[in-house]
VMD Tcl script that draws the C-alpha trace (Angstrom):
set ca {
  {3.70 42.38 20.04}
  {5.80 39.22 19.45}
  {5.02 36.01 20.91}
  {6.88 33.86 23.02}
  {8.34 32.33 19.83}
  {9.45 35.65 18.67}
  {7.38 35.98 15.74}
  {4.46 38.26 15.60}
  {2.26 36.30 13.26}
  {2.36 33.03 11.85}
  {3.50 34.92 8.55}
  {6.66 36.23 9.75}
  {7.43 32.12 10.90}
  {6.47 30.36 8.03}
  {9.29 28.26 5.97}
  {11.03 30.35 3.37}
  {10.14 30.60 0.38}
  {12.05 27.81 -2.60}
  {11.44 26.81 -5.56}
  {8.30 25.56 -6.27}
  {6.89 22.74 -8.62}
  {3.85 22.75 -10.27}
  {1.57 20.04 -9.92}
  {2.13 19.00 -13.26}
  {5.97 19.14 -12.87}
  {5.82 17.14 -9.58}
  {3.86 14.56 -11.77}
  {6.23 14.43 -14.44}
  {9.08 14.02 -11.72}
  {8.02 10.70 -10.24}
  {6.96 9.61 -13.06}
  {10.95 9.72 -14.31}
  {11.51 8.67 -11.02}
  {8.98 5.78 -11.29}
  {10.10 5.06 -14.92}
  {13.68 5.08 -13.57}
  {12.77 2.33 -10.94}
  {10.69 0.14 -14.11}
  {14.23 0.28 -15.94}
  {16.83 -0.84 -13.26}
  {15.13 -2.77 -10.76}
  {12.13 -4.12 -12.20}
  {11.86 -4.87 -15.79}
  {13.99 -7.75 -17.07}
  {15.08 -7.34 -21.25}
  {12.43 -10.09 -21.72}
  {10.05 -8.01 -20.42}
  {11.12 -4.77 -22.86}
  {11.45 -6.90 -25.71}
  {7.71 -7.85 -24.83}
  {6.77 -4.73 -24.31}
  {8.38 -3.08 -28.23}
  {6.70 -5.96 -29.55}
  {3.28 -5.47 -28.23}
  {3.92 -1.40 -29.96}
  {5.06 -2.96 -33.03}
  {1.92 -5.35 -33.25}
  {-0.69 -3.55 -31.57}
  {-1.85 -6.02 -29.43}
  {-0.95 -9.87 -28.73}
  {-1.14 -12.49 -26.53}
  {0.92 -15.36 -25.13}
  {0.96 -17.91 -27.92}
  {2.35 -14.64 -30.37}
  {4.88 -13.29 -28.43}
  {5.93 -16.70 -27.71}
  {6.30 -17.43 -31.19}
  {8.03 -13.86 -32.27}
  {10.34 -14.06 -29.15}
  {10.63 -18.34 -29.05}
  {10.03 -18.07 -25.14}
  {7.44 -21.30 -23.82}
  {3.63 -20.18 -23.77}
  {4.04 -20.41 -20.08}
  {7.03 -17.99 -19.95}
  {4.82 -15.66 -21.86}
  {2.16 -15.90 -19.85}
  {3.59 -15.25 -16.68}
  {5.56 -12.12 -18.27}
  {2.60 -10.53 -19.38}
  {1.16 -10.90 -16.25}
  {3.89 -9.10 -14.67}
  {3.42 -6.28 -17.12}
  {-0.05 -6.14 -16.55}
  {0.38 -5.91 -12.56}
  {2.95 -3.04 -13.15}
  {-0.07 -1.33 -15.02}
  {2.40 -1.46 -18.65}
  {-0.39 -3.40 -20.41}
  {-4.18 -4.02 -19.96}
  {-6.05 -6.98 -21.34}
  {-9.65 -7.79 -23.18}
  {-12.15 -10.29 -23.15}
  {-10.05 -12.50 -25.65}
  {-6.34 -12.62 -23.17}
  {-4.93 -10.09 -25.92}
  {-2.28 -7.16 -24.39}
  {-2.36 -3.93 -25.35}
  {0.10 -1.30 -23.91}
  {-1.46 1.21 -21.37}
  {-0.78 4.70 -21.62}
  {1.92 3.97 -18.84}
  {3.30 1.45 -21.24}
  {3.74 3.47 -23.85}
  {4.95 6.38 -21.73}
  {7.60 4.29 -20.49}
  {9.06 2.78 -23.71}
  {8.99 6.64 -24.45}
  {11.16 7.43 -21.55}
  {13.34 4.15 -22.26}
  {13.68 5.00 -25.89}
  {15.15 8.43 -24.47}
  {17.33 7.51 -21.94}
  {18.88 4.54 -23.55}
}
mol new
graphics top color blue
foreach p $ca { graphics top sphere $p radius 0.5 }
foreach p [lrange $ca 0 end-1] q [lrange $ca 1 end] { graphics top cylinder $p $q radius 0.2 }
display resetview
């Protein structure tokens, strides 16, 4: 017999059915989303130019993209700190950058969307 809701099981009340994502598509989806963020509120052009350079070189560090980009040592610095904290690059032992796998995903999605 129904409950004083009306519904006789918790079955007949749950929230209708819609479409569904799959983990992997809900992952993708911030990601854009996150990406999205990176490219209009966050990243500066400095900071992409940094970024194609570090893909086109491999890896580098502040006295070499200050050279290839003419910005000061300490302007170089500082930006790929800011990369790093966003996760877009990861450092060694020697103060080289190298783009993460979120770096390169995102020049991906740039490189799309542009």
């Amino acid at each position: 017999s129904p409950g004083q809701d009306g519904f006789s099981s918790l079955e007949d009340a749950a929230i209708p059915e819609g479409p569904r994502l799959s983990p992997e598509e809900i992952e993708k989806k911030l990601s854009i989303e996150g990406f999205e963020k990176l490219n209009n509120e966050i990243l500066t052009e400095r900071q992409k130019k940094i970024l194609f350079l570090i893909l086109e070189l491999e890896e580098a560090g502040p006295s070499t993209i200050g050279q290839e980009l003419g910005f000061s040592l300490s302007t170089s610095y500082r930006e790929l700190m800011l990369l790093e904290k966003n996760k877009l690059l990861s450092s060694d032992s020697s103060g080289k950058r190298k783009l993460s796998k979120k770096g390169l995903k995102y020049l991906e999605y740039y490189s799309n969307n542009i």
